[in-house]
N, C-alpha and C positions, 0 to 999 in steps of 0.2 A: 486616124480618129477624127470624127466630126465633133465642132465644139457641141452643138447641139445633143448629143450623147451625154453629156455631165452638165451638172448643175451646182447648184447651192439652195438648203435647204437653213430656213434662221427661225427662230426660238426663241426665247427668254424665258430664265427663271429668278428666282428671286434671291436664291443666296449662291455663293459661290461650290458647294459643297455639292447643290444636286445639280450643277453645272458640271462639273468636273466628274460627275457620277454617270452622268448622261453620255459627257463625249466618252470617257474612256470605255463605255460598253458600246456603242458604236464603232469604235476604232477597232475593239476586239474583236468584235462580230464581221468585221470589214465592209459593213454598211457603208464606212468614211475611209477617206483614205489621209482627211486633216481637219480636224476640230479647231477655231479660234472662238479664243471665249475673252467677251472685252468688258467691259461695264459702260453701264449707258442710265442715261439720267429719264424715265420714261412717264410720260403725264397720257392719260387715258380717261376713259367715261365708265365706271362701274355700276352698275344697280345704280345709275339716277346720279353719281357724283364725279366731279373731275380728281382724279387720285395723280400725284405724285410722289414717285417710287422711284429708287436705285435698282437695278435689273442686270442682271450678267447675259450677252445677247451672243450666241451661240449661230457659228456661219461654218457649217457642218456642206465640205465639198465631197460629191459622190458622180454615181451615175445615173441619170433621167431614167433608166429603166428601173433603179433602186427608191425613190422617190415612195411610193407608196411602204414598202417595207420601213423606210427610213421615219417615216411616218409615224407609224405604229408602233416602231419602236419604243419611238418619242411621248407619244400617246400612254403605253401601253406604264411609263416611268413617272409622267409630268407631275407635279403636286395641285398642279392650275384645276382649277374646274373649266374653265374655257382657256386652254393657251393656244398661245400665237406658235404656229407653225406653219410655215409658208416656203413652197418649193419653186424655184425657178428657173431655167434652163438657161446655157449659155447662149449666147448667139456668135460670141469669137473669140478669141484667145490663142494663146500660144500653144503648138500643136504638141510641144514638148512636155506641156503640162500634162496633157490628155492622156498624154502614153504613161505618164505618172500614175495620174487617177486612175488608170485602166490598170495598172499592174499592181498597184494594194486596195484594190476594191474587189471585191468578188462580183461575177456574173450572175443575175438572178435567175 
C-alpha cells in the first residue's frame, strides 16, 4: 500500500452528540476505518464577526479514493450552513497502518 492511497478527512461540529453521530455512520458505512473526535477551542470570522466557540474536530482516517463519498457523507449530516471539511492525503506513514485502513475501509 502507497501512503498516498489514504488520507485524513477533519470537520467540526458543535456539540458532541452530532459528532458521535457523524463518525459512527461513517464507521458503519466503512467510509472510516477510525474516527478521533477531540474538542478544540475555535475562534473564526462569521458574517462580519470574530466568534469564539468550543468545537468537537473530527480526524476521520480513510482512503483518498473515498474522499469525495466521505464528503457527502458529512455534507449530506452537518447542521453547519458552511462546515469545515477538509481532505488530505498522506504523503508517508507506516505501511502497517495502510494495510489497516485498506482492510476496514471499503473500496469505492
Amino acid at each position: 500500500m502507497n501512503a498516498d492511497e489514504f488520507g485524513v478527512v477533519s470537520t467540526t461540529l458543535a456539540n458532541r452528540e452530532d459528532a458521535e453521530r457523524i463518525a459512527q455512520s461513517l464507521l458503519a458505512e466503512k467510509l472510516a476505518a477510525c474516527v478521533q473526535i477531540t474538542g478544540v477551542d475555535s475562534r473564526y470570522v462569521w458574517k462580519g464577526d470574530i466568534v469564539r466557540e468550543p468545537e468537537f474536530l473530527l480526524l476521520i482516517k480513510t482512503r483518498a479514493a473515498q474522499f469525495e463519498n466521505v464528503i457527502a457523507h458529512i455534507k449530506a449530516q452537518h447542521p453547519y450552513e458552511v462546515p469545515q471539511i477538509l481532505a488530505t492525503p498522506f504523503t508517508a506513514g507506516f505501511v502497517g497502518y495502510f494495510d489497516w485502513l485498506a482492510e476496514n475501509t471499503r473500496a469505492p
